[in-house]
Residue, then its C-alpha position, 0 to 999 in steps of 0.5 A: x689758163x691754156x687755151x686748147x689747140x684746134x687744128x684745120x686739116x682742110x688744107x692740102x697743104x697738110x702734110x700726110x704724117x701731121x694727118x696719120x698723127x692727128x688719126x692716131x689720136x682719133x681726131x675726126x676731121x684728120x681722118x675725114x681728111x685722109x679719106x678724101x684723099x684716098x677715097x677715089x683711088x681705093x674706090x676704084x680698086x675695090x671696084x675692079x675686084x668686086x664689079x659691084x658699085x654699092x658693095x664697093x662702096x660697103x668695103x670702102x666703109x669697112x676699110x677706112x674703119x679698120x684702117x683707122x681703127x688699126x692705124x696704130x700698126x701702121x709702122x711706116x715700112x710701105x707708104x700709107x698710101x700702100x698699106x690702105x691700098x692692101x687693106x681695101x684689096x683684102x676685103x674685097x677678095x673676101x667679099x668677091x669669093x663670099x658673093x663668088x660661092x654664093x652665085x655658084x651654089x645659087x646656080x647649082x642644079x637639083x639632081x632632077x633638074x640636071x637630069x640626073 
């Protein structure tokens, strides 16, 4: 009977490609890994285009997802390092354009109000 391979991702000496393998088969600690590395870097781009720390926070949770969620697609061609980077920046545009229309009709004036 073979004994089952359970491999640490806890290091760092982990290589990235042997991490980005073990998330393409779902395993949890390797993508618990790869969000610690990343977790920072994508927190503060988030955070520059949002200006708001819990909705970064909220993007960065939807990010890393959809990244692993997607990491199938990922085929090497921009570090992945760089196509994270493109999803975080994606998401949050959108949330910054959803909350940007959402403070402009807020601010809209009723016709009375604006003495019209």
């Amino acid at each position: 009977m073979e004994k089952s391979k359970t491999l640490s991702y806890d290091t760092i000496a982990t290589p990235l490609h042997i991490l980005i393998e073990a998330c393409r088969r779902g395993e949890p600690k390797a993508q618990f890994r790869i969000y610690k590395m990343y977790y920072r870097a994508m927190y503060n781009i988030s955070l520059g285009i949002v200006k708001d720390p819990d909705e970064a926070e909220d993007i960065m949770q939807e990010s890393f997802l959809s990244a692993f969620e997607k990491i199938g697609s990922w085929k090497g061609e921009v570090s992945f390092g760089a196509w994270l980077k493109s999803i975080v920046q994606n998401r949050s545009v959108d949330s910054w354009r959803k909350i940007g229309w959402q403070l402009k009709v807020a601010t809209i004036k009723s016709p009375e109000q604006a003495g019209l």
